[in-house]
N, C-alpha and C positions, 0 to 999 in steps of 0.2 A: 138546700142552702144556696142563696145566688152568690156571685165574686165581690159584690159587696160586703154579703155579711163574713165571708170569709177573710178579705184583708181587714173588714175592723175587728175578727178575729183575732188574724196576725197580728193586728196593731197592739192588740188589748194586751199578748201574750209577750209584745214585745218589750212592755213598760215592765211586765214581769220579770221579765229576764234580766233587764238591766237593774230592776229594785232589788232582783234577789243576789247580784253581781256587789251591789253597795253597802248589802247587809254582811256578804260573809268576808268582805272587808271593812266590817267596821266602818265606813266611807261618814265625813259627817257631812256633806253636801247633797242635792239632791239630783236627781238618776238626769231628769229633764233640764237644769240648770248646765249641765257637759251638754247633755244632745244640742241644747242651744247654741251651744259655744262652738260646739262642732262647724253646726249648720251658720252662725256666722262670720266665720273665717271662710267655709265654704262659698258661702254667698258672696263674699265681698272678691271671690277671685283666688283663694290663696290654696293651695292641694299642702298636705303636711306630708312632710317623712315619715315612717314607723316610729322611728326614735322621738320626734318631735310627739306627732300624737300621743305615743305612751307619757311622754316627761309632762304632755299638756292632764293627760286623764289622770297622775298620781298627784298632780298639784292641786286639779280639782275634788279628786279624792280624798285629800288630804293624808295619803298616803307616801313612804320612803321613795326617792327617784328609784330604787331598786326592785322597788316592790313586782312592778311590770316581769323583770328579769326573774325574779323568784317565782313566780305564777306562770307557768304557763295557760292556764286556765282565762285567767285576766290576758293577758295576752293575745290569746287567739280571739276571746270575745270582743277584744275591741279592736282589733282587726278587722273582723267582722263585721263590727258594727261601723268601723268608718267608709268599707266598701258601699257597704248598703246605702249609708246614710246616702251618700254620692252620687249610687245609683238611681233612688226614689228622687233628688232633685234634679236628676238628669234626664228623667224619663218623662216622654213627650205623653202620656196619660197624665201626667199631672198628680200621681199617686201621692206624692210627698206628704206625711203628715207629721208635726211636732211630736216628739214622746212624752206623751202624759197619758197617766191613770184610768180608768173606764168610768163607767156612771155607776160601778161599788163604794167607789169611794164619797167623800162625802162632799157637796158642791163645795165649798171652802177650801177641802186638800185639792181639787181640781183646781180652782183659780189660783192657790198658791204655788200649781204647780204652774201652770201657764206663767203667770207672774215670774217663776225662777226662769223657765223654758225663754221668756224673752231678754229675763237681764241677761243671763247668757251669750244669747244672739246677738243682742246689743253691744255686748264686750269684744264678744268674738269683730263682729264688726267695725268697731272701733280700731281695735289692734292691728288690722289691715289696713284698714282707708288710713285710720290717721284726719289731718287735717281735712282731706279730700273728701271728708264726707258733707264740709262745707258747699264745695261747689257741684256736688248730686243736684241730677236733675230734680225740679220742684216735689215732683211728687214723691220722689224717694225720702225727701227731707220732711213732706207731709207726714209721710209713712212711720219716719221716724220718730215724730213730736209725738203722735196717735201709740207707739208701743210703748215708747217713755210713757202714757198718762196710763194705759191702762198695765202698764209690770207695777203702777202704785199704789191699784186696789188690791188690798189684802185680805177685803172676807168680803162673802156676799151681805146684800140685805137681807136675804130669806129664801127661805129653801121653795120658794114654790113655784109653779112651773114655767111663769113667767123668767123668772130668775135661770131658771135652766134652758130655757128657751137662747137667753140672752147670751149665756157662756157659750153655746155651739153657735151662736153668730160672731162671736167675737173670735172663737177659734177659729172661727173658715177664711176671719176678715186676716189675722195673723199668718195662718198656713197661706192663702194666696197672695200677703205681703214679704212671705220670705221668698217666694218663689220669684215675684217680681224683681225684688232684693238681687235673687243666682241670675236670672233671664239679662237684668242692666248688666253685668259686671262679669258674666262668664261668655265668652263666644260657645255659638251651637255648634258640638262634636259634626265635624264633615262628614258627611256620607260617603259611601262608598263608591265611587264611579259606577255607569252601570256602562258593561261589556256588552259588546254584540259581537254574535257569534254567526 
């Protein structure tokens, strides 16, 4: 098995983890719609507190603000998962992928997951920039009108491979506009000096 098919392993198992996170709380929102939001807040510059993150993940959850505190399960998972999340758009391989579903599921629950995955983003973004996302440089503003049109198809035309074809381009064109998104708006972690000895 090469490192490719093992992180879209990871990836696949990771959409699991957090659906199966949503199920055994009841959650009526969806897994990818928080990762969005995550990763939009992210992008646009903003790191959260534990406190902040859980109060943000029970709201999207539509779970009690206490819920966090009563779970520890919930708790370390999305600790975890906000490390992570931070880490993949931090890391200079460009790993970062949105969380959504595998090719089990059916192309329609994929785009409507993509679809949640960007109003997310978008939210999360918003709530950061604020105004300032008016005077984003052009192409971010492009970027933005392009996930606006496409979080507002809600089903495909047809299951066929054309159709599939089109959803992994649209995913790649998403996954490397959020990264462009973190790249405008976060300075790159400094390196380390190098010593001589």
């Amino acid at each position: 098995m090469s490192e490719v098919d093992t992180s879209g392993a990871a990836r696949i198992a990771e959409f699991e983890r957090w659906a199966n996170v949503f199920t055994e709380h009841k959650a009526f929102s969806h897994p990818s719609e928080l990762h969005g939001a995550l990763c939009g807040r992210l992008a646009a510059g903003a790191r959260l507190q534990d406190r902040d993150w859980l109060t943000l993940v029970c709201e999207h959850m539509g779970l009690a603000d206490t819920a966090a505190e009563e779970s520890t399960s919930l708790a370390d998972f999305m600790a975890r998962a906000y490390s992570d999340t931070l880490a993949t758009l931090e890391a200079a391989d460009m790993s970062f992928q949105p969380l959504l579903p595998d090719d089990d599921y059916s192309l329609d629950q994929r785009l409507q997951a993509l679809s949640a995955w960007i109003r997310g983003f978008l939210e999360g973004m918003a709530l950061v920039s604020g105004s300032a996302l008016g005077s984003a440089p052009e192409e971010i503003r492009e970027l933005i009108e392009d996930l606006v049109a496409i979080s507002q198809v809600s089903e495909a035309e047809d299951d066929s491979d054309e159709s599939e074809q089109q959803l992994t381009e649209i995913t790649e064109y998403v996954r490397l506009g959020a990264l462009a998104v973190f790249t405008e708006y976060n300075a790159p972690k400094p390196t380390a000096p190098k010593t001589l000895h």
